[in-house]
Backbone as numpy.savetxt, mean C-alpha at the origin, in Angstrom:
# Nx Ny Nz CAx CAy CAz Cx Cy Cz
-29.17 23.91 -4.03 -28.21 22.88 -3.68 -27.04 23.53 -2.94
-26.71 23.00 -1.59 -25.56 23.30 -1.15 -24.36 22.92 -1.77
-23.74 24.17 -1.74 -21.69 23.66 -2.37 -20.78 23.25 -1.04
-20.49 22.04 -1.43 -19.89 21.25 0.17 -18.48 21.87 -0.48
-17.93 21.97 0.81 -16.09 22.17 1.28 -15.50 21.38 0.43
-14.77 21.33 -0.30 -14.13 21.00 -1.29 -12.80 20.77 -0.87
-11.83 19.98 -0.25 -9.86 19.56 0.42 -9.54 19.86 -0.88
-8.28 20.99 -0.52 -7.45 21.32 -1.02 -6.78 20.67 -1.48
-5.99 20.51 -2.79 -4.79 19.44 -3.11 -4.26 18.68 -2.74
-3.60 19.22 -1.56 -2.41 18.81 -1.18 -3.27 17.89 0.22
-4.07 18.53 0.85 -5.21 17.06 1.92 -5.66 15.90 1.11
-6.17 16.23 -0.16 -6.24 15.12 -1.35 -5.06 14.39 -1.37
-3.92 14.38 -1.36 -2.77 13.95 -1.69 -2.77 12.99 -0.59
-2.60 13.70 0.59 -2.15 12.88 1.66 -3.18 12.12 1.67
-4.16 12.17 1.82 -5.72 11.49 2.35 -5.09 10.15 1.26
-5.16 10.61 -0.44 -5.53 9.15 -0.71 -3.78 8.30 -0.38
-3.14 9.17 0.18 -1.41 8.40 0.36 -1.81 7.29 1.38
-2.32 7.95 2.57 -2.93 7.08 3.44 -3.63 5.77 3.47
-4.73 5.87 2.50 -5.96 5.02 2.27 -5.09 4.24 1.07
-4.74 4.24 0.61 -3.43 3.30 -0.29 -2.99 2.61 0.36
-1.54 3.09 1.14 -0.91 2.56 2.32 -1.86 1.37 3.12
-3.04 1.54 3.37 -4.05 0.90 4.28 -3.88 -0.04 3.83
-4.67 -0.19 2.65 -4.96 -0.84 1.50 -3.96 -1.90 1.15
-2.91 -1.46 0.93 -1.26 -2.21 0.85 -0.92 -2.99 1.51
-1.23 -2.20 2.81 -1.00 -3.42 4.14 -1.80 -4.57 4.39
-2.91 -4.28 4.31 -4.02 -5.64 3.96 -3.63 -6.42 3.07
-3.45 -5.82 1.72 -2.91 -7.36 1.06 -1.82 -7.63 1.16
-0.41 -6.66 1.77 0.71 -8.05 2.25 0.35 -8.60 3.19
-0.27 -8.38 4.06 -0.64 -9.31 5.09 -1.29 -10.56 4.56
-2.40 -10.37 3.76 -3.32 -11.54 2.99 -2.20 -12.61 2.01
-0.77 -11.77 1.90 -0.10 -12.86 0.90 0.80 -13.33 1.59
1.18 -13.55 2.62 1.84 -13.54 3.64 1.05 -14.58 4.34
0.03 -14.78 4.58 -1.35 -15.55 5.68 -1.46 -17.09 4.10
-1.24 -16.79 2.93 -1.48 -17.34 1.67 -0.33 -18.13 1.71
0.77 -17.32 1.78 2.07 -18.21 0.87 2.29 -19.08 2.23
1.93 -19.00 3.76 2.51 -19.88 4.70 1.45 -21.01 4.86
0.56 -20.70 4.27 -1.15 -22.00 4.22 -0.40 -22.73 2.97
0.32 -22.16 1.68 0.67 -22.91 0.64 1.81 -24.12 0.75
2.80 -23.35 1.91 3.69 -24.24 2.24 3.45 -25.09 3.12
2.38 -25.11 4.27 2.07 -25.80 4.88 1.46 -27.23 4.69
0.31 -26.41 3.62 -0.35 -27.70 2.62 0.78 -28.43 1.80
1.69 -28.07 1.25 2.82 -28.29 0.30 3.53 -29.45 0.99
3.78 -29.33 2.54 4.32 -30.35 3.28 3.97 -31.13 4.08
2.61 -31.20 4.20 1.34 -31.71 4.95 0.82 -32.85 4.48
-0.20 -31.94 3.30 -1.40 -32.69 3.04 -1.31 -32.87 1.36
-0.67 -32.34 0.53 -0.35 -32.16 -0.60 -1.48 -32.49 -1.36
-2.38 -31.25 -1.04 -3.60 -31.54 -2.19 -3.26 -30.49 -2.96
-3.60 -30.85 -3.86 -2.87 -29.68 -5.33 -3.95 -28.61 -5.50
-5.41 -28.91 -4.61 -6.45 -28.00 -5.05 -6.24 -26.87 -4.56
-6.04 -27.55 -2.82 -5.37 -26.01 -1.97 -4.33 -25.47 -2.26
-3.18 -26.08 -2.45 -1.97 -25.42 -3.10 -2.18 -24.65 -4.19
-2.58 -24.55 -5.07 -2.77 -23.70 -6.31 -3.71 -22.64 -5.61
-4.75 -22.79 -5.06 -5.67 -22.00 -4.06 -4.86 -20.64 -3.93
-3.98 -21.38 -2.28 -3.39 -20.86 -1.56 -2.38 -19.71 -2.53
-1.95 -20.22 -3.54 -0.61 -20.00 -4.66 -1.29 -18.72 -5.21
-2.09 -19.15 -5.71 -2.78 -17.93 -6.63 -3.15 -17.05 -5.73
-4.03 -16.99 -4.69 -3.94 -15.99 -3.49 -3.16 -15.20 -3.38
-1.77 -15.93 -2.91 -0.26 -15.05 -2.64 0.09 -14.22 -3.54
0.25 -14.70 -5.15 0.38 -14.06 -6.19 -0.30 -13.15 -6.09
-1.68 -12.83 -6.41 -2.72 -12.07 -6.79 -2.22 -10.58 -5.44
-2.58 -11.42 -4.51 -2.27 -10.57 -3.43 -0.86 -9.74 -3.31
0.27 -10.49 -3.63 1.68 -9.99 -3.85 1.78 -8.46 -4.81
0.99 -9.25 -5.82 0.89 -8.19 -6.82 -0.28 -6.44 -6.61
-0.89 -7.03 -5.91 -1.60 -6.17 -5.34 -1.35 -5.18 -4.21
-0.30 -5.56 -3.31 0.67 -5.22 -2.83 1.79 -4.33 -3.67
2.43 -5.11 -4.33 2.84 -3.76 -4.83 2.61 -2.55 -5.44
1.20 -2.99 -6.70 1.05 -2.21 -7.07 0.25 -0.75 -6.52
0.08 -0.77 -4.84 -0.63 -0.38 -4.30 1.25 0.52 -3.95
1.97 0.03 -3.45 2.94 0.83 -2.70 3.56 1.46 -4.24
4.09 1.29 -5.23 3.99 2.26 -6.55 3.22 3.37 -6.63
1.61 3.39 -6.02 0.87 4.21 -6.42 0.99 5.09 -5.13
1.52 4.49 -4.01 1.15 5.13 -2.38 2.57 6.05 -3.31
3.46 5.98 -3.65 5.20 6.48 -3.50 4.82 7.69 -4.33
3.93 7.04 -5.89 3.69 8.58 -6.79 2.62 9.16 -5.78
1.85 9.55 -4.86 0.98 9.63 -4.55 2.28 11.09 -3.55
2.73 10.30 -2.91 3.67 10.83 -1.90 4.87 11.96 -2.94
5.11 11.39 -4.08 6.15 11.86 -4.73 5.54 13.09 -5.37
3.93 12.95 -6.00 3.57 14.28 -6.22 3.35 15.14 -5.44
2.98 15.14 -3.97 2.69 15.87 -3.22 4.11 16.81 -2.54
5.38 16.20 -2.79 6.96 16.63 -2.90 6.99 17.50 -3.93
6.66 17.29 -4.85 6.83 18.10 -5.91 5.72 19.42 -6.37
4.58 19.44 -5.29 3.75 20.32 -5.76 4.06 21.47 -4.11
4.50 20.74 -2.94 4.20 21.38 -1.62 6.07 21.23 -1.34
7.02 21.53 -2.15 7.88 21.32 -1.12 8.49 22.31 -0.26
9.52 21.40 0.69 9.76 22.06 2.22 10.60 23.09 1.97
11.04 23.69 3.22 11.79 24.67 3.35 13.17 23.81 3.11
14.42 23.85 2.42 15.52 23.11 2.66 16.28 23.74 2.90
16.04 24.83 3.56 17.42 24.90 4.42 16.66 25.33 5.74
17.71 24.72 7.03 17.07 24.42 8.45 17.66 25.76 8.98
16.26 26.34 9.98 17.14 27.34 10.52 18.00 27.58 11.31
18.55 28.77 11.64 20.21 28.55 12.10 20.19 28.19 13.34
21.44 27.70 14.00 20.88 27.50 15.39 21.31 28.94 16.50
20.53 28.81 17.47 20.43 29.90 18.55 21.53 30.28 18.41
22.59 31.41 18.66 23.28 31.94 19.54 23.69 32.31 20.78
């Protein structure tokens, strides 16, 4: 059996910071596309089936949303704390 290349920590880190982030953005977008179909129906057509629909969507999605940018921040915040920078900048030219 071949032993495949194995990413280092800190490419782990970023990689899943990324694919989070992705992830995040899709569902604010999806609760966002939800809560303006809820209000629309809300002042439209006022069927309570779509409204609750639409409602629970936004929610679900809202929440999914955040809990995705919580996990992107520790994601980002461990990778600060295991790789950090140089803090102090070097001097300038002479």
């Amino acid at each position: 059996m071949e032993k495949r290349k194995v990413l280092d920590e800190g490419r782990q880190l970023k990689r899943l910071n990324a694919e989070t982030r992705k992830q995040s953005h899709v569902h604010k977008w999806f609760a966002i596309v939800a809560a303006l179909d809820c209000l629309l129906v809300f002042f439209y057509d006022r069927d309570m089936r779509n409204i609750v629909f639409s409602g629970g969507i936004c929610l679900v999605c809202t929440y999914l949303w955040f809990k995705g940018r919580m996990q992107s921040r520790a994601y980002r915040r461990e990778y600060r704390e295991k790789y950090p920078q140089d803090p102090t900048p070097p001097p300038p030219p002479a």
